[in-house]
Each structure stands twice: as C-alpha cells, then as structure tokens.
C-alpha positions in Angstrom: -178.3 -31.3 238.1 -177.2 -31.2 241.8 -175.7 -34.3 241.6 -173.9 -33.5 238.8 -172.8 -30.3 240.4 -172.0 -32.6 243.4 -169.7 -34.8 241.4 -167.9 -31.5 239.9 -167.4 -30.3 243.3 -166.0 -33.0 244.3 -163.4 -33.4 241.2 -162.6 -29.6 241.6 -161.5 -30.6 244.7 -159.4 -33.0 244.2 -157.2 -30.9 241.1 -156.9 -28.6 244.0 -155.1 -31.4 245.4 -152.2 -31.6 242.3 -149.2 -29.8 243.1 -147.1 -30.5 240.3 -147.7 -31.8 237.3 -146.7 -30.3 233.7 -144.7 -28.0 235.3 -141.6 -30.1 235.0 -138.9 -28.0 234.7 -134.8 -28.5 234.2 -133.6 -31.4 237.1 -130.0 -31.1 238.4 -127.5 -34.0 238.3 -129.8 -36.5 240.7 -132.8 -35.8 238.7 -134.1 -33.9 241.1 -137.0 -30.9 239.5 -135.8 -27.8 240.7 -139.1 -26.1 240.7 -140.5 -28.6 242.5 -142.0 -27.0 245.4 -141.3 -28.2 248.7 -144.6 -26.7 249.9 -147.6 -28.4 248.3 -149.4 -24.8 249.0 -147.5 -23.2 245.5 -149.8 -25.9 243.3 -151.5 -24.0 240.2 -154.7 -23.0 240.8 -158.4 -25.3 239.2 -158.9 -22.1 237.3 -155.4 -22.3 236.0 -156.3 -26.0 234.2 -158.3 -26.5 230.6 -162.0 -27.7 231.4 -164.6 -29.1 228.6 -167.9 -28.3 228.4 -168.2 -32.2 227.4 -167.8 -32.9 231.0 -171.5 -34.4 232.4 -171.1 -35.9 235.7 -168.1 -38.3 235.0 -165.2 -37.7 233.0 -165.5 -37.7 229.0 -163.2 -36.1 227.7 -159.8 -36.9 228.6 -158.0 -33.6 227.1 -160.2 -31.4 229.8 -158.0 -33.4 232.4 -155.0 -34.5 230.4 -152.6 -33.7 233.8 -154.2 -36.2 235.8 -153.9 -38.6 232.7 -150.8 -38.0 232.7 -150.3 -38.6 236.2 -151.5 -41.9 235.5 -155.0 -41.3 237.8 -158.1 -39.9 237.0 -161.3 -38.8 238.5 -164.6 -41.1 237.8 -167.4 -40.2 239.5 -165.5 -37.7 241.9 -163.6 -40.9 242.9 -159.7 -41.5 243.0 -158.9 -44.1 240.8 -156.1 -45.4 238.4 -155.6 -45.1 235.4 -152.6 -45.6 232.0 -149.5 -45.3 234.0 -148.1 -42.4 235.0 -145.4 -39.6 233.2 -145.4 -37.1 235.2 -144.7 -36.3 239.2 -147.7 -35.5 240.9 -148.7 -34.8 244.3 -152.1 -35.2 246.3 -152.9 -33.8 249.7 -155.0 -35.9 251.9 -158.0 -34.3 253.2 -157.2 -33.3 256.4 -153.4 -32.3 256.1 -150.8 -31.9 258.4 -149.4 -28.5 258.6 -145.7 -27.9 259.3 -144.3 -31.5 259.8 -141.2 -32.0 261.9 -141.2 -35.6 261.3 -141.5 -37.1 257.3 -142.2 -40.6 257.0 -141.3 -40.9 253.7 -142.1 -44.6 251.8 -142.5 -46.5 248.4 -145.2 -48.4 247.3 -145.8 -51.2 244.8 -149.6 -52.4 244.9 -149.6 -52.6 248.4 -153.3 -52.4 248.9 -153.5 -55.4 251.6 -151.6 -53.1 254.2 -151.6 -49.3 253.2 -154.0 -48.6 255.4 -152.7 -50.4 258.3 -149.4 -49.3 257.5 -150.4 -45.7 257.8 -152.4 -46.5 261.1 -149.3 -47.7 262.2 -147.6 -44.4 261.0 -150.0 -42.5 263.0 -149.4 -44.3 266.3 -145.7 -44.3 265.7 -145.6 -40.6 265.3 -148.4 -39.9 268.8 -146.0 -41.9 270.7 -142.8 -40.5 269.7 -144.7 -37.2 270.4 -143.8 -35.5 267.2 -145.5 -34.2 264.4 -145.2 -36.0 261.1 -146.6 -36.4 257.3 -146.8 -39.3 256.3 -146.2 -39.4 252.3 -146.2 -42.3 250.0 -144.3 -42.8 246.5 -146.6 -44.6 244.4 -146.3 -45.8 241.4 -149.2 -48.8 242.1 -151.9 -50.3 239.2 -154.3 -51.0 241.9 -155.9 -48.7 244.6 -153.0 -48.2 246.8 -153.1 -44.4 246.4 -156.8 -44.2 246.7 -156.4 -46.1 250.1 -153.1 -44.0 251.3 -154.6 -40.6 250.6 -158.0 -42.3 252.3 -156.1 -43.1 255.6 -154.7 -39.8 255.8 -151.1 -40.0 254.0 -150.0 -37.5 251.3 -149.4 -39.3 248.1 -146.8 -38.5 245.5 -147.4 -40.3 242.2 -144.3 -41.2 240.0 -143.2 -43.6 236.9 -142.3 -47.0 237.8 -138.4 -46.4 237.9 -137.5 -48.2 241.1 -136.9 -47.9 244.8 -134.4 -45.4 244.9 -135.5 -43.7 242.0 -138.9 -43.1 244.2 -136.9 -41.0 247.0 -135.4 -38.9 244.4 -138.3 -38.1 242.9 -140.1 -37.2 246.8 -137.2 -35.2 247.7 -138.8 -31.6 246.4 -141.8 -32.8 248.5 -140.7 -33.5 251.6 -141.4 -30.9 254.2 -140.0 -32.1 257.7 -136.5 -31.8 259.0 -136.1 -35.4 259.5 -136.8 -38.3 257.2 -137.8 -42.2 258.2 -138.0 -44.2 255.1 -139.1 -48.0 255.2 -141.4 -50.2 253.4 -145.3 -50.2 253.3 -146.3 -53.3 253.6 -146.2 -53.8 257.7 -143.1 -55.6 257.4 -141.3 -52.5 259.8 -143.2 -52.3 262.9 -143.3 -48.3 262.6 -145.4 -48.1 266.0 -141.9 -47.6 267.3 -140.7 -44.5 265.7 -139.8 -43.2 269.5 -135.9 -44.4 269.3 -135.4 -42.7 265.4 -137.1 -39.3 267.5 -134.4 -39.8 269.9 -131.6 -39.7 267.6 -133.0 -37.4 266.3 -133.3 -35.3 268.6 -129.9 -36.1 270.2 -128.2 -34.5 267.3 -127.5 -37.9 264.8 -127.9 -37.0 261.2 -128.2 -40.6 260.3 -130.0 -43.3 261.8 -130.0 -46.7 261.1 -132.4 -49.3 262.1 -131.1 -52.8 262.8 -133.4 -55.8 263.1 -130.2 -57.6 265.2 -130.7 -55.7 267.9 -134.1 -55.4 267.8 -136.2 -58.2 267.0 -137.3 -60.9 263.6 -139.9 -62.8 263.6 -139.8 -66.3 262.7 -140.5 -66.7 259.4 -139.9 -63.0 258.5 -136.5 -63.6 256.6 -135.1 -66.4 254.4 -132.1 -68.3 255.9 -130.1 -68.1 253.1 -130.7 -63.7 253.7 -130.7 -63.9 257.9 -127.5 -66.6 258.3 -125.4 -65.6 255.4 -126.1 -62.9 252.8 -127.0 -60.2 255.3 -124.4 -61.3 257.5 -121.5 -61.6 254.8 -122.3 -58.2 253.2 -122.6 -56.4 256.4 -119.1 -57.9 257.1 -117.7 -56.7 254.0 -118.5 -53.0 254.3 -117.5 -53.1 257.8 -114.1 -54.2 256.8 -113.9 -51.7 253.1 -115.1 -48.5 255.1 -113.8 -49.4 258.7 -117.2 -49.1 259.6 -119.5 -50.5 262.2 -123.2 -51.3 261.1 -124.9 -54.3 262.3 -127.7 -54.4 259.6 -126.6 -52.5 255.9 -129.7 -54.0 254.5 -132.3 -52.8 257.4 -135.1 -50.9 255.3 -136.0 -49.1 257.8 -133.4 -45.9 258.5 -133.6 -42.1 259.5 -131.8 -39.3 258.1 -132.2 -35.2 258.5 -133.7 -33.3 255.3 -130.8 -31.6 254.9 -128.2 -34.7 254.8 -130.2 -36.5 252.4 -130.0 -33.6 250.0 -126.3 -33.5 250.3 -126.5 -36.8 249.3 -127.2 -36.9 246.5 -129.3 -40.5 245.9 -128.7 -41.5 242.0 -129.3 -45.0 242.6 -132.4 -46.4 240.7 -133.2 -49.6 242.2 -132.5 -51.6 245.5 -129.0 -50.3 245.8 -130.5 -47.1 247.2 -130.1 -48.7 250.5 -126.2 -49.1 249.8 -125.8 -46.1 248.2 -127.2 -44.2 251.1 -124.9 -46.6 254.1 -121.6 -45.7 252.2 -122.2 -42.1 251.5 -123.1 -41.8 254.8 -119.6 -42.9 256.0 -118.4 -40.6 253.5 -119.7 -37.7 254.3 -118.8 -38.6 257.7 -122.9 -38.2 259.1 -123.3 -38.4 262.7 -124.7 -42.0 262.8 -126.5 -44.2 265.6 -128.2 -47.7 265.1 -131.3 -48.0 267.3 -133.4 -51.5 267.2 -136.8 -52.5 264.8 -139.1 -55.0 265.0 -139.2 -57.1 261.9 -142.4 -58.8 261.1 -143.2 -61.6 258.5 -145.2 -60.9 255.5 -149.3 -60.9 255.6 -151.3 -63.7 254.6 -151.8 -63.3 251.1 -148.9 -60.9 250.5 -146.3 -61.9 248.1 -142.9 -59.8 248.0 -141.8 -58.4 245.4 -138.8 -60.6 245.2 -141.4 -64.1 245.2 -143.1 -61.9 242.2 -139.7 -61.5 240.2 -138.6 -65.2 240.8 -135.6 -67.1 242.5 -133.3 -64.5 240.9 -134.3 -61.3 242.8 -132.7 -61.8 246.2 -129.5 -63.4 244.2 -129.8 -59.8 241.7 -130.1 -57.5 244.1 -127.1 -58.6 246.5 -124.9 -58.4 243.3 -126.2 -54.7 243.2 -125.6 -53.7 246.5 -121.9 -55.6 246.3 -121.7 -53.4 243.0 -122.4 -50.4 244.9 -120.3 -51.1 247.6 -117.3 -52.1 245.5 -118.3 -48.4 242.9 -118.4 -46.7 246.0 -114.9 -48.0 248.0 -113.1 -48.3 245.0 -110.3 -46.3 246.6 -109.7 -48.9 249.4 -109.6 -52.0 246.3 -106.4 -49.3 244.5 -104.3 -47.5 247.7 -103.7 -50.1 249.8 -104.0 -53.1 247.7 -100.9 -50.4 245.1 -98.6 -49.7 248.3 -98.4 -53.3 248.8 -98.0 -54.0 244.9 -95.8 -51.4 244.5 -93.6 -51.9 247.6 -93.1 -55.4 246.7 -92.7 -54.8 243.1 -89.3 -52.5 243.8 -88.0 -55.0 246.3 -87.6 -57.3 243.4 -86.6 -54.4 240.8 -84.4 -51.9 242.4 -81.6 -54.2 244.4 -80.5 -55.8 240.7 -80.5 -52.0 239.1 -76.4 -52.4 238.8 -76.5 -57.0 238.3 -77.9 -59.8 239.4 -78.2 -60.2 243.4 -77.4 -64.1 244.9 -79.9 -64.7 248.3 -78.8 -68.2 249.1 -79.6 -70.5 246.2 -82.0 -68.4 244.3 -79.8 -65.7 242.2 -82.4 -62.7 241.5 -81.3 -61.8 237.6 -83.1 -59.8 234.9 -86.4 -61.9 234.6 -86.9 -61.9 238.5 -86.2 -57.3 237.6 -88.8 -57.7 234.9 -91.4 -59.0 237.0 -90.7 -56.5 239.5 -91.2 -53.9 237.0 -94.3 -55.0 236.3 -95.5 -55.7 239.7 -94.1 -51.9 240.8 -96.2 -50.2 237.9 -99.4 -52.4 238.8 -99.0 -50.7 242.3 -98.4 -47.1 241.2 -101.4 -47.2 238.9 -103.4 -48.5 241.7 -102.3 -45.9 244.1 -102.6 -42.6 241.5 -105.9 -43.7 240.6 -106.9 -44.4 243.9 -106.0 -40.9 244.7 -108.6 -39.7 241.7 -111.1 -42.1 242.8 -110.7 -40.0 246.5 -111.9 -36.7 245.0 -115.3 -37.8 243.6 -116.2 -39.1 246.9 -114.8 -36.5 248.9 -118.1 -34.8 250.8 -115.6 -32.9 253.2 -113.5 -31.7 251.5 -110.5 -32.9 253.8 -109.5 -35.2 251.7 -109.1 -33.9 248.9 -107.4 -30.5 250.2 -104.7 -33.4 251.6 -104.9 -34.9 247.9 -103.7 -31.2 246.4 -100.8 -30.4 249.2 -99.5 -33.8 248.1 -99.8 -33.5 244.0 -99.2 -29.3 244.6 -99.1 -29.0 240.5 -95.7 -27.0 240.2 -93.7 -29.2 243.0 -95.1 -32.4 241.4 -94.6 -31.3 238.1 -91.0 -30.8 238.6 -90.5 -34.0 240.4 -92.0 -35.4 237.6 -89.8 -34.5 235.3 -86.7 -35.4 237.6 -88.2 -38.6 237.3 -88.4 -39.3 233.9 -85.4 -37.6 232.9 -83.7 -39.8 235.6 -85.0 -42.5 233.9 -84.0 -41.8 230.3 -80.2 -41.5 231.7 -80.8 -45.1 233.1 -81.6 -45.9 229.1 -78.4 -44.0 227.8 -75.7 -46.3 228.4 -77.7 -49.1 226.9 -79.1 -47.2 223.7 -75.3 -46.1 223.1 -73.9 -49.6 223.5 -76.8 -50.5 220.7 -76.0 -48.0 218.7 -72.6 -48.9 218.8 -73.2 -52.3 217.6 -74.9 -51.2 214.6 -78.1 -51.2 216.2 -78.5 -54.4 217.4 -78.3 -56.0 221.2 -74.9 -57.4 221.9 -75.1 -60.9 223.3 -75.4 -61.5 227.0 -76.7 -59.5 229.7 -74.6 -56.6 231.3 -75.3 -54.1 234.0 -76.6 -51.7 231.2 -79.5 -54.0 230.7 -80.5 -54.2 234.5 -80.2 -50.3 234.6 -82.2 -50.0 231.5 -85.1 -51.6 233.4 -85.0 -49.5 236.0 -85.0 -46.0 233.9 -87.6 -47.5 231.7 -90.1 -48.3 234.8 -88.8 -44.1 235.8 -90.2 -42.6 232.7 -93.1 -44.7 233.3 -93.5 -43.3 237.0 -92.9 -39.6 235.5 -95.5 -39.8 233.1 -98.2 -41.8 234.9 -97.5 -38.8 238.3 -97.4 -36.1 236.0 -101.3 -37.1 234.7 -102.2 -37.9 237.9 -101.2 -34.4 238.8 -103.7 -33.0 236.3 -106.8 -35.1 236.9 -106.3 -34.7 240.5 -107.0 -30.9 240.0 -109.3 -31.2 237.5 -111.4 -33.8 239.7 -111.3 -31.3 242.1 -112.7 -28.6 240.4 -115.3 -30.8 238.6 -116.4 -31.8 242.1 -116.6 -28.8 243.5 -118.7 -27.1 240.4 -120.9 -30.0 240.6 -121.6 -29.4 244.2 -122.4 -25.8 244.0 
C-alpha cells in the first residue's frame, strides 16, 4: 500500500508538471495558442484532471490520463516515459526550476539521447559564465528518452507533434519566459559553454545575434566540403548581394534574438528554412544585428545527423528551401530593379519610332524592332508595380510602405491613370479611322499611324496595369496592417 501510495505521489507530481494540454484554444496567423501561458505557474490544477479508481500502482487505464496520452508520454511506475506520439503541446517543469529567467536557451530535439544531458551541462556552464540567469527548454518531439533525460538534467521540456524545426519555435514561443532567446541544436555540435559573447550583445543593446562559425572556429571533420567550400559560402553570397546585407554565416544554427523581436517576427516556416526565414526578416525589420564567433564541433561517435538519416538528398533539399525562402522573401529586389532596367530599355526601342522608323547607321529601327520594345517596356512595368505590392507585405516599419502610398496617393494616381490611357486611345484613333475608312480592313504598308498605334496601345496598357496597382497597394496596406494588430 505505501508503495503504491509512493508511486501515486510521484505521478501526482509530475501532472502538476503539465501546463498546457487540452486547453488549446484559437492560434493567430503563425499558429501560435493565444492562451498559452507564458508562465508555466497558470497550469490546471491535479484536482482539475479525471482520475480512475482502476489506477493500482501503474497506469491502467489510459482515459484517467488521456492528456498525457495525448501528449504522447505517460507515467509507468511514476517514471517519464514515451509513449503514441504526441497531439497536443505540453509543458514539463524540471524539478528544481529556474525562477524568473533573463536568458532562454531555447532548442529542438529529435532522439537526441546520446548528448541531452551533456548538452544541457553545457547549457548550464554557458549560462554561470556568461553570469546570467537562464532556462534552459527543449522542443521535443523524440520516440526515445530524450525528454526523460532533458527534464532529468535540469531543462524544461515542451512536448510537440513532429512538424519540423521551425515549426518547433513556434510552438515554444507562448513558453518562453526570458527576454532574450539563444536557439541552437542539441546535439553538442554548438559549443554553448560560450554563451558569454551572445550576453554581450545582448546586453549592448543588439536585438539580433548571429553566431558565425567563420569567425570562430570548425573542427575538422565537423562539416562536409561540398557545405563548408561551396554551399554555405554561395548562399551566404547570395543574400548578401539580394538584401545588401553583411552576414558571414546565414546557416550558423546557433543565433540570439530578444523575446520581443522574435514575436514580431512572426516564424511560419515549418522546416529548415526557419533559419532563413528568421536572417531575412531580420533585415527587414531592420533588428539591430551583431555576429559574434562559435565553436563548431563534429558529430559524436555514434551520432548520425539527421541529414545521414534522410539520405544524400537532405543537404541538396534543404539548400533548395532556404534559396526558396530567400528568393519568397526578396522577391521585391528579383521585380524593381530587374523592371527599371526592362522597362527603361524597353521604351528606348519603342518611343523614338512613335512617329516612323529611325535609321542608326546600318540598322534602321522599324515597327518589329517598336514591337519588341512594347513588349520588353510592359515586362518592366509589371515587374516594377508588383514589386511595389510585394514591398508592403514585407514592410515591418512601416517606412516603406508610407513612401509606397505618397507615391500611388489613390486620387493623384487615379487621375494620372486615366491621362494615360486616354492618351493612349488618341494614339489608336488615327489608325482605327484610317481602318474604318477602308471598309474595315488594314491598308497595305506601314504608315506613321501604325507606329503611333503601338505606342497608345502599350498607354492603355500602362493606365490600366497603374490604376490596379493603385488599389492593391492600399489594400496591401491595410491587410498588413490588420494582420499586424
């Protein structure tokens, strides 16, 4: 009887331990649970839960505890253990708990049981000598005893469906309780015994820091060639040049940012692309940024990474992601500048033969050489108006986009718009009355009418297309700005 009264104790203990299970209320846009709490203290009470009088010692019947099912652990002889895999978000405090964290070390984990526990060691000796205090939490979403061995060490563990690397940081952001966040990976790849430089920058008033392993130090053997001499490298280069940027390591995993800009953020990213998401947005949203260096170690003996466990594929995969999310999240800087070229270029060729065909040299620009000018002039615009759209949604400011209005102001705009196209149908008149004229039908060879023609046809074109860009411009903006409320 007292050990079964021990074993009770001890299970009572640990439901005192779930902060949020069934109570799963409406998410916003980024899936986030709005009533999550972001103290674990709100978590229902053990007298709040359904028990069974079935219950002898271990755990029989599976109704009596159906939110730690559904959590995907339950309790066996007052033990943490896993279970069917989990449905729900759930949290579970350590034993001895930190109270009032400055510092969040917040990190996934996959069956990572080799190197939890050192990896949390390592958390705690990262945080005593950065001289701060820190939680240390981990996403799991592990079939083997990683959480038991997390919440063992110390660590507060947050228990989640298997949706992915970024998914995991949306689902900890209700749990997070300190004002700065260092994110990483948990399997001792990321020396995080040297937390000190993130504290820093911290402290020095950056909102965003980024780890770099260039500047710091890889171990041989740590990375790949193919990933250290050209795929970290290339990419890096590529979002350096799109966002005028000036990161030396986009792909570092481990990276510091403040509570506060990470909710402004907004992660929606499911998978690796997190990491990409979270780079671009930062420059976006125009985050006071430092890079300070990491120490980047080589897998343990008898580790394999998850990429090795998803085949030759996964590190090819998930740079075409993160280009994907760089190329989604610049798509303004593949339509402006790219458009004012196009379009510059394109009425070079169009507008000097408006009136007849222009001779430069040997080459005689006619009505082909106006056609293709036309065309080239429209590909610009279109690139340049919907550029401007594309502006608004990634607009965390608001600068931009206040420019973006002064420039399409709707009833200034408007007008213009229709100057344009009525411009433009003028163009057309002498031409539709010469066809008219000849019994509707073209007369034979090519007049200033048809080169005019052109012209007022790409007008109405340039009417129509500003006067739509006019009204999704405002309505992006006030989409945007709802959204963000």
């Amino acid at each position: 009887m007292a050990e079964m009264m021990s074993i009770d104790s001890l299970r009572n203990s640990a439901l005192n331990d779930f902060d949020e299970v069934l109570r799963s209320g409406p998410t916003d846009r980024y899936g986030t649970n709005r009533r999550a709490p972001r103290d674990a203290q709100q978590a229902p009470s053990v007298a709040d839960r359904p028990s069974s009088s079935k219950e002898h010692g271990l755990v029989q019947d599976r109704k009596a505890i159906s939110p730690m099912a559904s959590c995907g652990l339950v309790f066996d002889d007052g033990s943490l253990i896993v279970g069917e895999s989990p449905t729900h978000v759930a949290m579970f405090r350590p034993k001895h708990d930190v109270a009032d964290p400055v510092v969040s070390i917040v990190v996934p984990a996959l069956n990572e049981s080799l190197t939890i526990e050192d990896f949390v060691t390592w958390c705690k000796e990262g945080l005593s000598a950065a001289g701060v205090q820190g939680e240390i939490v981990i996403v799991d979403s592990s079939t083997d005893d990683t959480p038991t061995r997390a919440r063992a060490a110390g660590a507060r563990v947050i228990r989640c469906p298997k949706r992915g690397l970024g998914r995991a940081y949306i689902d900890a952001v209700p749990y997070i309780r300190g004002d700065f966040v260092i994110m990483g990976d948990a399997d001792c790849t990321y020396d995080f015994r040297l937390l000190a430089p993130f504290v820093e920058q911290f402290h020095a008033g950056y909102e965003f820091v980024m780890g770099s392993r260039w500047k710091g130090e890889i171990e041989r053997g740590s990375m790949p060639p193919h990933h250290q001499y050209f795929g970290t490298p290339f990419t890096t280069w590529i979002l350096n040049r799109v966002y005028s940027s000036k990161f030396s390591d986009i792909h570092c995993g481990m990276r510091g940012i403040s509570r506060d800009a990470l909710v402004r953020m907004g992660i929606q990213s499911q998978s690796w692309e997190y990491a990409s998401e979270m780079v671009l947005k930062s420059v976006h949203m125009e985050l006071r940024t430092a890079e300070v260096p990491v120490r980047f170690l080589k897998d343990r003996e008898g580790r394999v990474s998850h990429h090795r466990r998803l085949g030759w594929f996964s590190p090819f995969q998930a740079a075409w992601i993160n280009l994907r999310a760089m190329f989604i999240y610049g798509a303004d800087f593949f339509l402006v500048r790219p458009g004012v070229f196009t379009l510059l270029l394109g009425l070079l060729l169009m507008v000097p033969v408006s009136l007849g065909p222009v001779s430069l040299g040997s080459i005689t620009f006619s009505l082909y050489w106006q056609f293709l000018g036309a065309m080239l002039a429209t590909v610009g615009l279109q690139g340049v108006l919907i550029g401007a759209v594309a502006r608004t949604f990634f607009d965390y400011t608001g600068r931009k986009t206040a420019r973006l209005l002064h420039v399409f102001s709707y009833t200034r705009t408007v007008a213009f718009s229709g100057l344009l196209t009525m411009t433009g149908f003028a163009f057309v008149l002498p031409l539709a009355i010469r066809y008219i004229d000849e019994g509707f039908a073209l007369a034979p060879g090519i007049t200033w009418r048809n080169h005019l023609a052109v012209t007022g046809l790409w007008l109405v074109v340039c009417g129509f297309s500003l006067f739509v860009t006019t009204l999704l411009v405002h309505a992006a903006s006030l989409a945007t700005r709802w959204s963000q409320r």
